[in-house]
C-alpha positions in Angstrom: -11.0 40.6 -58.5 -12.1 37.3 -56.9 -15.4 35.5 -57.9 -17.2 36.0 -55.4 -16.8 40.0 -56.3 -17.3 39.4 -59.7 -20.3 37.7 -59.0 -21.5 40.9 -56.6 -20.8 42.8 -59.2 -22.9 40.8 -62.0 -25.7 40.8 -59.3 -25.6 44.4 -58.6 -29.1 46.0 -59.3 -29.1 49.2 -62.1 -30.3 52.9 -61.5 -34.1 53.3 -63.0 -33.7 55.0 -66.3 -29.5 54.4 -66.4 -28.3 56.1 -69.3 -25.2 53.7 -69.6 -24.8 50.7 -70.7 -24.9 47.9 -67.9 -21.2 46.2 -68.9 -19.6 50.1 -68.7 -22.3 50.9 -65.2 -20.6 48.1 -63.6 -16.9 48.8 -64.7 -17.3 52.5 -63.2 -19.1 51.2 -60.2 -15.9 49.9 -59.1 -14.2 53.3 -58.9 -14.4 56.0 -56.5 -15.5 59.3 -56.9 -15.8 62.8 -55.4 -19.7 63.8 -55.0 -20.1 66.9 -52.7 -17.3 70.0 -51.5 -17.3 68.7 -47.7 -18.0 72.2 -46.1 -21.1 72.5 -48.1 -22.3 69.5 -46.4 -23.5 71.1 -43.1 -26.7 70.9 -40.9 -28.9 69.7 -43.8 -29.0 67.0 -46.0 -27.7 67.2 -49.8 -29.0 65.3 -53.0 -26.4 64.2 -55.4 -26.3 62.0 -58.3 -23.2 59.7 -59.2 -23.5 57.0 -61.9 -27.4 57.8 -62.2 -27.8 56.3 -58.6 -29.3 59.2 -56.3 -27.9 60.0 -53.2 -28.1 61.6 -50.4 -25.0 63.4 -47.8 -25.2 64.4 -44.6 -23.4 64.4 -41.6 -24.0 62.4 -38.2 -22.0 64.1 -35.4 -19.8 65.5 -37.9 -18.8 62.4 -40.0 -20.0 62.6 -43.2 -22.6 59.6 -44.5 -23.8 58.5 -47.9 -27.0 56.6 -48.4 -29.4 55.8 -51.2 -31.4 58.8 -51.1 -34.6 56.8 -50.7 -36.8 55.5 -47.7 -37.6 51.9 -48.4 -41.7 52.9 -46.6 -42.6 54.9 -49.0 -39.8 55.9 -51.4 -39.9 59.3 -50.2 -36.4 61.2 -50.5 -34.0 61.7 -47.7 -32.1 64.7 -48.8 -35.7 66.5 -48.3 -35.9 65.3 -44.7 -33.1 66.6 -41.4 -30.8 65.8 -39.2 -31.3 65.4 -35.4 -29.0 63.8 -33.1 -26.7 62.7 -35.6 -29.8 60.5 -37.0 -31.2 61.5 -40.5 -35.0 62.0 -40.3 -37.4 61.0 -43.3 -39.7 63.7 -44.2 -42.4 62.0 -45.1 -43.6 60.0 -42.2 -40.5 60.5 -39.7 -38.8 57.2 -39.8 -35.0 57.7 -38.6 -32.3 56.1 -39.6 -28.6 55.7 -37.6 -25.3 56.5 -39.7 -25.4 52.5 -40.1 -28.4 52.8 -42.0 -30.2 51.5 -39.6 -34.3 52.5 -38.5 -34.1 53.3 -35.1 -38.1 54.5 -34.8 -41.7 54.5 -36.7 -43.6 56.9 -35.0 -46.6 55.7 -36.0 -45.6 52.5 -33.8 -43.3 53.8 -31.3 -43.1 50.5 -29.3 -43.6 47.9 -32.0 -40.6 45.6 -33.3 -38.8 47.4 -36.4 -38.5 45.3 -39.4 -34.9 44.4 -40.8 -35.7 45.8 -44.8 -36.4 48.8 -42.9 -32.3 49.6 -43.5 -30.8 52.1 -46.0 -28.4 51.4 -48.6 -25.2 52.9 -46.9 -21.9 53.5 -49.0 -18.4 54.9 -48.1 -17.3 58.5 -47.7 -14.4 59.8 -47.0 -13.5 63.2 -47.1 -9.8 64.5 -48.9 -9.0 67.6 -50.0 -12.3 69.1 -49.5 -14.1 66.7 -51.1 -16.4 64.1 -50.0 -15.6 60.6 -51.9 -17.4 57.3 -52.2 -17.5 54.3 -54.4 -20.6 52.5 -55.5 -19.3 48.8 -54.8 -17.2 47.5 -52.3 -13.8 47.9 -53.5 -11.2 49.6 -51.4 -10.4 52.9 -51.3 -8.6 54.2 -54.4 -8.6 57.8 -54.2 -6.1 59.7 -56.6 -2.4 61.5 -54.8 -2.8 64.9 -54.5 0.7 65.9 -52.6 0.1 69.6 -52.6 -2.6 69.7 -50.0 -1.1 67.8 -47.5 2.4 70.4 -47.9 2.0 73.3 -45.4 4.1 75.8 -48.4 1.4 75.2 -50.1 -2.0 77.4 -50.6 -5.6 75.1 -51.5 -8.2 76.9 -53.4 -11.4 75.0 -53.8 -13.5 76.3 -56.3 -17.0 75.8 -56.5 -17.7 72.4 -58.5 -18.8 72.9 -62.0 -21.2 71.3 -64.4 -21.1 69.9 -67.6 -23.8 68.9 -70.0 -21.4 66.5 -71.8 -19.3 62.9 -70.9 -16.9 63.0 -68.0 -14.8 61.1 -70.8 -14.8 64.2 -73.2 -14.1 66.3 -70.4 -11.0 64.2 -69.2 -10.0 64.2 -72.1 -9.7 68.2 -72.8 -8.3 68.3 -69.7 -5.0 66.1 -70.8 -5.3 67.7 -74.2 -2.5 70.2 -74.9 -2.6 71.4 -78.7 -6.3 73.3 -77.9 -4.7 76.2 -75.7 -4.4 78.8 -78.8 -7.9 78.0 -79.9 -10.3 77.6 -76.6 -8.2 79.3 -74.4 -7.2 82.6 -76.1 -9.5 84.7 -73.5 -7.3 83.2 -70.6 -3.7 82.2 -71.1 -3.3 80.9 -74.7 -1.6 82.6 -78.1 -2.6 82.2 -81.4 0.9 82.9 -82.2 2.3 80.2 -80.3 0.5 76.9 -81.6 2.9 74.5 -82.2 2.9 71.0 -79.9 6.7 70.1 -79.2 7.1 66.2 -79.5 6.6 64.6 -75.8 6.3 60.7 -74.6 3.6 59.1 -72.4 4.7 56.6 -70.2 2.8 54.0 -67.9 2.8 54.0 -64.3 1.0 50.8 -62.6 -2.2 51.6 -64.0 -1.1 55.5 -64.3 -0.4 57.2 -67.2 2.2 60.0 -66.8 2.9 62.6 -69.7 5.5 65.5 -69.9 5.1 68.0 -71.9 7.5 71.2 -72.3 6.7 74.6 -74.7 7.0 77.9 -74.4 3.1 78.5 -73.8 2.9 80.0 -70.2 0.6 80.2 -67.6 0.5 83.6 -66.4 -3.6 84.5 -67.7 -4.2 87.5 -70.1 -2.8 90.8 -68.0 -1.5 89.2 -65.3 2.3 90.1 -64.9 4.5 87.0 -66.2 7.7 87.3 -64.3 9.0 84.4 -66.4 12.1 85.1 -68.3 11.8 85.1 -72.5 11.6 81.6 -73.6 10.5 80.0 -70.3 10.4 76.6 -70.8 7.3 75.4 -69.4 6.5 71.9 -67.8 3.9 70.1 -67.6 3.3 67.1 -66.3 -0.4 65.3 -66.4 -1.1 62.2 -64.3 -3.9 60.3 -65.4 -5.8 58.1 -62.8 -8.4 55.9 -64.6 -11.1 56.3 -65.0 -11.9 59.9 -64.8 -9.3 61.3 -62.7 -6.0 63.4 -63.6 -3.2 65.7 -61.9 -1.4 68.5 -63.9 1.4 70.1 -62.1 2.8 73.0 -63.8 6.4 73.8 -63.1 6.9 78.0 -62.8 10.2 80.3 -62.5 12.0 80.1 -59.5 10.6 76.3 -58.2 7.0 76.9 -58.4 4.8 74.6 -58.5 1.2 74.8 -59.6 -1.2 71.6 -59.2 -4.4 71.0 -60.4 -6.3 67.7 -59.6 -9.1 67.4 -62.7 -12.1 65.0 -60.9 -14.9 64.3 -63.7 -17.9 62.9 -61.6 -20.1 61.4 -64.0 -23.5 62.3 -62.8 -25.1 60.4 -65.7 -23.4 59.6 -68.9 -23.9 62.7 -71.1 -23.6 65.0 -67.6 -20.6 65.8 -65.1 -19.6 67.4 -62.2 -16.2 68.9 -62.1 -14.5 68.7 -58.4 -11.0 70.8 -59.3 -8.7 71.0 -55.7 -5.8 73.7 -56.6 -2.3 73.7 -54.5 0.5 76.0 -55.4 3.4 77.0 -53.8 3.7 81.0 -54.6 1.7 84.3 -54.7 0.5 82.8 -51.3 -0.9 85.9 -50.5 -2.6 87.0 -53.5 -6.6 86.5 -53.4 -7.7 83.5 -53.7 -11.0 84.8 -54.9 -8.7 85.8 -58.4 -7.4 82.7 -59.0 -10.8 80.9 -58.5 -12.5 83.3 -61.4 -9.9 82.6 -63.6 -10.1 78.9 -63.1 -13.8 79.0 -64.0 -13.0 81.0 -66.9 -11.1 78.2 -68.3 -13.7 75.9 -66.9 -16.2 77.9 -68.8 -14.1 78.0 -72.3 -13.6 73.9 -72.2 -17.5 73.3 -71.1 -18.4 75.2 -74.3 -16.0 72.6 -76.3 -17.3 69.5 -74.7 -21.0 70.1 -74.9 -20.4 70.6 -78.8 -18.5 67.5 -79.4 -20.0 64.8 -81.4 -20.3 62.3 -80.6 -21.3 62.9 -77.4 -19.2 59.9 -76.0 -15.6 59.4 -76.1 -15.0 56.7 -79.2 -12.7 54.4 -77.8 -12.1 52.7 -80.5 -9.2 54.1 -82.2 -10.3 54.1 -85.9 -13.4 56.4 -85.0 -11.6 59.8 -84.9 -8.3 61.0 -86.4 -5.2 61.7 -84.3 -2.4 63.8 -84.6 1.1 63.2 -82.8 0.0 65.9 -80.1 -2.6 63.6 -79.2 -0.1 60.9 -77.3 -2.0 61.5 -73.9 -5.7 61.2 -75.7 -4.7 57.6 -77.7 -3.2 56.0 -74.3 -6.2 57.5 -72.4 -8.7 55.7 -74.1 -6.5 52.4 -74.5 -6.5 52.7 -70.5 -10.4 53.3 -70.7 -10.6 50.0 -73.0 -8.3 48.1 -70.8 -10.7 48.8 -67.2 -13.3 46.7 -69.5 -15.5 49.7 -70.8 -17.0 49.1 -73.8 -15.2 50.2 -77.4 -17.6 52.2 -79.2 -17.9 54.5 -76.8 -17.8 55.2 -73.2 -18.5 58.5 -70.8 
C-alpha cells in the first residue's frame, strides 16, 4: 500500500455508532464484500448495511449502483425514495442523483445552479455469481474464485442470504471447522458414531490458506440415498480468502464435485449476512428447491452455535482458547486475521 493510500485510509471518516474498533474498521474497509442477491435488486431501491456504513442499491438502466444511503439536504434515506430514468429520486424533497452520484435537479429551484457537495458518496459494485459486491475504500477489485459457476456441467443454487446475530469471524470460522459435524450437524449429515478427525495439513497459498481434509463422514443429508460405496473416502478441500471469505469443494463418487463459496458479510461486528453461491456437477436435475432447504438447515444448526459463543468475537490471540490438532484450519485462520493488521484480542 502506498502512502498516499495509507494516508486515505487514516483519514477515512467512521460510521456513527461503529461497533468496531477504528484500527480493525479500517483493515476490513479495504476488502470487498457481497451486500445484496443481484436479482433482488430490481425496480426499487434496497438498504443494506456493510461495516456499519448504510447503503443503499439500485440499478440505473440495469447496472447496479451503491451509494451512501443518505441525501446530503436533509439526511433523508435513499433506499426509501425510486428510480426513474436510471436516476435515483430522494423521497424527501425529490432531489435526483445520476449513477455518478451526481444531482442533476432541486425542484424547488429548477433553473438555479446546483451546488458541488450536493454529490453522493458512490462506491463499486460489481455483480458475480449472483451477488452484488463492493468495497468500502478504493482498493482494486479482489473478489474470491469461484470456478464452478462460470462451468456450463455445473448447476448454481443461490439460496436466499442468511443472518447471523454473531461475528462474521465466528461464523468463518465454523464454516472451516471440521471436528463439529457429529455434534451440530446430527439433524443433517453428521454421525455420532463417526467422530474422529483424521490428521490433515494446512498450507499457504499467496495470501490463501488451503486445507485438505479426507474421512469417512459423507455428505449425502439424513434419508437421502448415499450411492457412495462403504468406506468412501471423502475430500474436502476448504480455501480460505481473508478476511471473511472461504470455498469448500467436496469431492463425491464418480468425479463429483460439490462447491460451496461461504461469504460472511459483516453487517456490524456482532451481526452477519451469509451470501452462500452453490455449484455442483451431478443430480443436475433434482430440485433445486431440495438442496436449498437442506443448506439452510445446516445454516440454521451453525447460527444456533455462533450466536452462543463467548466471547462474542473471535480471540485472535492464540493463548485465549484451547486447540486441539483438528483445529489446523482455525489456528492459521486467525494468524491470517492477525497478519491483515486486525487487532489481537479479538476481531469479527
Amino acid at each position: 500500500m502506498s502512502e498516499n493510500q495509507k494516508k486515505a485510509l487514516e483519514e477515512m471518516e467512521l460510521p456513527r455508532d461503529c461497533t468496531f474498533s477504528p484500527e480493525d474498521w479500517r483493515v476490513l474497509s479495504q476488502y470487498w464484500y457481497p451486500v445484496a442477491i443481484a436479482d433482488e435488486v430490481k425496480d426499487k431501491p434496497v438498504a443494506v448495511k456493510l461495516l456499519d456504513v448504510k447503503l443503499v442499491v439500485y440499478r440505473s438502466n440495469g447496472k447496479a449502483v451503491i451509494a451512501r444511503d443518505l441525501c446530503f439536504h436533509r439526511g433523508a434515506p435513499l433506499s426509501m425514495g425510486w428510480v426513474e430514468n436510471g436516476e435515483i429520486v430522494c423521497p424527501y424533497h425529490g432531489f435526483r442523483y445520476n449513477c455518478e452520484g451526481k444531482c442533476t435537479a432541486v425542484p424547488a429551484h429548477p433553473t438555479a445552479k446546483i451546488s458541488p457537495k450536493l454529490k453522493l458518496i458512490v462506491y463499486p459494485a460489481v455483480e458475480r455469481y449472483g451477488l452484488i459486491w463492493t468495497c468500502l475504500s478504493s482498493t482494486p477489485e479482489q473478489i474470491p474464485s469461484f470456478p464452478g459457476w462460470e462451468d456450463p456441467d455445473y448447476l448454481n443454487i443461490l439460496p436466499p442470504s442468511f443472518d447471523i446475530a454473531g461475528s462474521a469471524g465466528r461464523q468463518m470460522e465454523g464454516f472451516l471447522d471440521v471436528s463439529h459435524f457429529a455434534y451440530v450437524h446430527t439433524a443433517t449429515f453428521g454421525d455420532r458414531n463417526n467422530t474422529e478427525v483424521p490428521q490433515y495439513k494446512v498450507r499457504r497459498e499467496g495470501n490463501e490458506l488451503v486445507a485438505e481434509y479426507w474421512s469417512t463422514v459423507s455428505n449425502y443429508g439424513k434419508g437421502q440415498e448415499n450411492p457412495a460405496p462403504e468406506g468412501f473416502q471423502w475430500l474436502r478441500e476448504f480455501r480460505v480468502y481473508p478476511p471473511f471469505a472461504a470455498s469448500l469443494t467436496v469431492y463425491f463418487p464418480n468425479e463429483g464435485r460439490l462447491r460451496i463459496l461461504n461469504c460472511a458479510s459483516p453487517v456490524s461486528a456482532r451481526y452477519t449476512r451469509l451470501f452462500c453461491p452453490i455449484s455442483r456437477n451431478f443430480d443436475k436435475s433434482a430440485p433445486v428447491e431440495d438442496a436449498i432447504k437442506f443448506n439452510l438447515q445446516v445454516f440454521q444448526e451453525d447460527r444456533a452455535m455462533v450466536e452462543a459463543q463467548t466471547p462474542e468475537d473471535l480471540p485472535l490471540d492464540l493463548q485465549a482458547e484451547a486447540h486441539i490438532p483438528a483445529d489446523r484450519t482455525s489456528i492459521a485462520y486467525r494468524q491470517l486475521l492477525s497478519e491483515l493488521g486486525l487487532g489481537r484480542p479479538y476481531t469479527s
